[in-house]
N, C-alpha and C positions, 0 to 999 in steps of 0.2 A: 508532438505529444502535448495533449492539453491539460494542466494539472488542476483536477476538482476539487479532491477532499484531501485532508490530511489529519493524523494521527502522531502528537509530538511521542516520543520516548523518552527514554534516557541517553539515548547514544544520539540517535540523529531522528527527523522526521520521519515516516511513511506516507507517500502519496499514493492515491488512486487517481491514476491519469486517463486520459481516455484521447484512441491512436484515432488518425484521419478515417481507418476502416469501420470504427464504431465499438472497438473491443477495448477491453475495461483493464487496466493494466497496475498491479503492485508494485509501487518504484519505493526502491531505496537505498542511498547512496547513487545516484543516477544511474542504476540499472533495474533491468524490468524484472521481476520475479515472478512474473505468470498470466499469463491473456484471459481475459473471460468475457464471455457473455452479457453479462450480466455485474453492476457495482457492488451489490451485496455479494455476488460469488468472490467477489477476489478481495473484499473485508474479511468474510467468514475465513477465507483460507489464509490468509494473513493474520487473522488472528489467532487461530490454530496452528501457525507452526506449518501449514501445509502448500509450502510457496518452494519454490529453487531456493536455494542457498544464496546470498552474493556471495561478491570475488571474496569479502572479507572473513569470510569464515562465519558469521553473526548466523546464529540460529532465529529465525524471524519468530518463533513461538517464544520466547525468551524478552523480547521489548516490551510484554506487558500490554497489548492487545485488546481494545476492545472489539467484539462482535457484531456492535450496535451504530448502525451507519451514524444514529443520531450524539456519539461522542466524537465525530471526527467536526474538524472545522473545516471553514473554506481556505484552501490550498495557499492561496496570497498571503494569510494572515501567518503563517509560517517563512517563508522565503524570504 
């Protein structure tokens, strides 16, 4: 998994990774919280709250979320 963009919180980052097959992946806490299409589909739904849950119980709607690819950074400058 390739890590793009990233989204600080207050808990821990969120990245938007993207897998060897081309699909567009919600990570946080190094787990995936949903495949997509498309990098704006899995921000929009990340920022909505509209992702898998992680193991930790963290409601991803609840991190405070932006919708706008253009507040996320480059993935590196987190890590």
């Amino acid at each position: 998994m390739k890590l793009l963009l990233a989204h600080p919180t207050r808990r821990l980052p969120v990245f938007i990774g993207q897998s060897a097959d081309g699909r567009y992946h919600v990570i946080y806490d190094n787990c995936s919280l949903g495949s997509y299409a498309q990098a704006h589909q899995a921000i929009d739904d990340a920022a909505g709250g509209h992702t898998f849950s992680p193991p930790d119980g963290t409601d991803p709607g609840s991190l405070g979320l932006s919708d706008d690819i253009g507040d996320c950074v480059p993935a590196g400058s987190l890590l």
